[in-house]
C-alpha positions as CSV (number, residue, x, y, z in Angstrom):
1,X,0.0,0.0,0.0
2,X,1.5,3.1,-1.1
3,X,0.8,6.3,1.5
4,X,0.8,9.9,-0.2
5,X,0.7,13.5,1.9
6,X,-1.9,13.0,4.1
7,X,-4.6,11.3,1.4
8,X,-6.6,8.5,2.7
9,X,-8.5,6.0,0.8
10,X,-11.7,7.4,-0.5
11,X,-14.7,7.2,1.7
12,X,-17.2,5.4,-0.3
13,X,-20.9,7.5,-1.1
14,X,-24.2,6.5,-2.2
15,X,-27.1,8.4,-3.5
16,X,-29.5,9.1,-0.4
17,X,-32.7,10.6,0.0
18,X,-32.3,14.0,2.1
19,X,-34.5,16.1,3.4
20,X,-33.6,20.2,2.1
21,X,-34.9,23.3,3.1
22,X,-37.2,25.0,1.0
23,X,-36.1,28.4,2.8
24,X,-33.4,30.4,-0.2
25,X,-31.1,32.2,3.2
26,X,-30.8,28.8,4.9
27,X,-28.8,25.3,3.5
28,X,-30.4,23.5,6.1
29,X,-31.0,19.4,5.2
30,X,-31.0,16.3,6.7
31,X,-31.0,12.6,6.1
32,X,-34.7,11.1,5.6
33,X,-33.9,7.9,7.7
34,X,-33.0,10.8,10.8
35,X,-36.3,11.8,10.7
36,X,-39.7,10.4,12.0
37,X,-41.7,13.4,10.7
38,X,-44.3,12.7,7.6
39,X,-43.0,16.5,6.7
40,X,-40.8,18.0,8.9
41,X,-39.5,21.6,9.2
42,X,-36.2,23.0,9.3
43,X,-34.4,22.4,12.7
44,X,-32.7,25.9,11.9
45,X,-35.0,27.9,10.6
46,X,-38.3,26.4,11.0
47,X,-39.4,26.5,7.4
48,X,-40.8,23.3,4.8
49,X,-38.5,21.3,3.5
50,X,-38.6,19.4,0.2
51,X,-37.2,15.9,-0.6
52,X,-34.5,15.4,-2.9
53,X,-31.6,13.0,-3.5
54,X,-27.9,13.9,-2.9
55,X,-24.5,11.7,-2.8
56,X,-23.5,11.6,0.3
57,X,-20.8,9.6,2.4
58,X,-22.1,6.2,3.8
59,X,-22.9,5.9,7.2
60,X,-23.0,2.2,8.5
């Protein structure tokens, strides 16, 4: 195994389903399977959120 400045090996990501807020001054979002709300609201800011799909790390 060859070891370069620092560089680990890459962490591996998958696409996920997120919960984003809707709100344009906040990047609030979270992971759906964090949540237990139908439709929750921003735990910053209070507004809707919307679902989408982002690649994110995977978290075992």
């Amino acid at each position: 195994m060859a070891y370069f400045k620092g560089q680990k090996e890459p962490v591996p990501e998958v696409e996920t389903n997120v919960w984003s807020c809707t709100s344009e001054s906040c990047q609030g979002w979270m992971r759906e399977a964090f949540t237990f709300d139908e439709n929750p609201k921003c735990p910053l800011c209070e507004s809707d959120m919307s679902k989408e799909t982002r690649v994110l790390p995977v978290i075992e």
